[in-house]
N, C-alpha and C positions, 0 to 999 in steps of 0.2 A: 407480601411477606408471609413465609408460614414456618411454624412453630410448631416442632412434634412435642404433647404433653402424655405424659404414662394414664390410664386412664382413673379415675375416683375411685375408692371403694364406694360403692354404695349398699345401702340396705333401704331395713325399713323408713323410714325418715327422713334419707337422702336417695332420692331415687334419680337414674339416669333421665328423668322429662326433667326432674326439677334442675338438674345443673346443666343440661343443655337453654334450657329457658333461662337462664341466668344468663349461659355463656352468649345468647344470643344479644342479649343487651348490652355487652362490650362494645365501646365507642370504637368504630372500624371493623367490627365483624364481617368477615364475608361467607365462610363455609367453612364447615371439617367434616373431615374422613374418619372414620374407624380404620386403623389397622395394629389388627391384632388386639393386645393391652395397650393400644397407643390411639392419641387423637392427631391427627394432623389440621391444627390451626390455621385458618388462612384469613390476613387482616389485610386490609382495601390498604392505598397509600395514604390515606387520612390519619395509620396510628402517630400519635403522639404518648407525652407521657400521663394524659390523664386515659389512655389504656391503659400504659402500664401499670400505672396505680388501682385500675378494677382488676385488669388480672392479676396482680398482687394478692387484692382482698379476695379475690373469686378463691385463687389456690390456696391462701391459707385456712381459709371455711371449708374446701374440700380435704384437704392435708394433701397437694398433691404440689412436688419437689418445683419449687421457684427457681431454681439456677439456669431457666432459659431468657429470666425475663430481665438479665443484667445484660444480655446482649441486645434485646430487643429494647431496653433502657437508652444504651450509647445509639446504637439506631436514631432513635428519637431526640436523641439531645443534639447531633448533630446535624440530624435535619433540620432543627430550629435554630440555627448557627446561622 
C-alpha cells in the first residue's frame, strides 16, 4: 500500500532525521520516496489499524493534512472482516 503525504514543515526542533525516525517506527513500514513536497508512503500488507492510529499521531505532531488516512482506515477495517 502507499500513500502520498505533503511533506512536514520542519525547522529547528523538528528536523527531517527526527520524523523520518519516527516514521520508521510505524507498525508496517516499508519505504518512502521524496517527491518533490511529497513523501510516497509504502506500508508492507501487515497495516492494520494500530498504523493507522501512529500515523494519526505521527501527522498530527507534524501538522501535516490526515485526510489520506480514512482510506487507508476502511482498508484496514476490512481487512479484519
Amino acid at each position: 500500500m502507499k500513500i502520498l503525504i505533503i511533506t512536514p514543515n520542519y525547522s529547528e526542533h523538528k528536523s527531517e532525521e527526527l520524523f523520518l525516525s519516527a516514521l520508521e517506527k510505524v507498525h508496517a513500514y516499508k519505504d518512502f520516496k521524496t517527491m518533490g513536497a511529497h513523501y510516497l508512503l509504502e506500508l508492507d500488507n501487515t497495516f492494520d489499524m494500530q498504523t493507522v492510529s501512529q500515523l494519526n499521531q505521527l501527522f498530527t505532531a507534524w501538522e501535516i493534512d490526515r485526510s489520506t488516512l480514512s482510506t487507508l482506515a476502511e482498508l484496514a477495517i476490512s481487512d479484519s472482516e
